[in-house]
C-alpha positions, 0 to 999 in steps of 0.5 A: 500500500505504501509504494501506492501511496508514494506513487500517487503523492508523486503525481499529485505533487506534479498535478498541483505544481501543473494547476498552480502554474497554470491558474497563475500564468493561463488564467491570470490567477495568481492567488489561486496559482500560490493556493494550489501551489501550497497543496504541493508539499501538503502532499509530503504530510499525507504521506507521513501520516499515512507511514507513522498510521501504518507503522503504529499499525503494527505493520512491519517495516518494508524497504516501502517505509524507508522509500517513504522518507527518502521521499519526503527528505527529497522533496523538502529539500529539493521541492522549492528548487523544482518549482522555481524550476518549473515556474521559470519555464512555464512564465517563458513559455506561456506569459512572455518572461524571460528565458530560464537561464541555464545551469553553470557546464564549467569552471568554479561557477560549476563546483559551486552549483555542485556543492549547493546541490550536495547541499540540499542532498545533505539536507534531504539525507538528514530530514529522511535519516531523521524520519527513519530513526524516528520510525525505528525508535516509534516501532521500538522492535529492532526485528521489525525495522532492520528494512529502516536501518538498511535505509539509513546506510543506502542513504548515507553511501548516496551522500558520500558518493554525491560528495565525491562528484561534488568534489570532484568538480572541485578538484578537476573543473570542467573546461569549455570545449574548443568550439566553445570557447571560440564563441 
């Protein structure tokens, strides 16, 4: 039931960013366009409740539980950078604003992308590792929660494996192709 549920969260977080912007730029709404956009993370509450319901339930915890609060991790601390996303892109397109500006490719303005991003990994990383130990100390039966340790441990190697992308582009900066650094 829980993968469901991520699943329909996941639509419904899409559906009220796509309402949202468009009540705000095709029908000119945009204290309409804000109120959809808010029902947005409001998603991310439904689908705490629905877990701790489930888990308080006495319902084992299943590899679902933990893909709940990597969820719920990824899209506080990613959510606000997506819709921003999304909203330059639709006011370009449908209400005459100005063309998103394009991501960094090189240099140090490169790595400094990286890191925010990391950033916002470490944030998402600590919101779900957060969840998950309180879902562990919720449930209180480490047999039925070995699924929610295993969770924190996948999370914490993407962080480190993030990080040494990040670095990575610290260490060794990408550099313009030739054509492009004829132009």
């Amino acid at each position: 039931m829980i993968v469901q549920l991520i699943v329909a969260c996941e639509i419904l977080f899409w559906v009220f960013l796509g309402a949202g912007l468009a009540a705000r730029y095709l029908l000119r709404r945009p204290t309409l366009g804000a109120a959809l956009l808010v029902g947005a993370p409001l998603v991310d509450v439904v689908l705490l409740v629905a877990t701790t319901i489930d888990l308080r339930g006495g319902a084992e915890a299943t590899a679902s539980h933990g893909l709940a609060a990597a969820y719920i991790g990824f899209s506080v601390a990613f959510g606000h950078s997506i819709i921003r996303w999304a909203d330059a892109r639709f006011a370009h397109r449908f209400a005459g604003g100005p063309a998103p500006v394009r991501p960094p490719r090189h240099g140090s303005a490169r790595a400094i992308r990286e890191w925010r991003e990391f950033g916002k990994a470490a944030v998402a990383w600590g919101i779900a590792c957060g969840l998950l130990l309180a879902a562990i100390a919720m449930v209180g039966d480490p047999a039925r929660t070995a699924a929610l340790s295993d969770w924190i441990r996948t999370l914490t190697v993407v962080l480190g494996i993030w990080g040494v992308i990040a670095l990575s582009y610290t260490l060794f900066p990408a550099r313009p192709k030739a054509a492009e650094r004829r132009t």
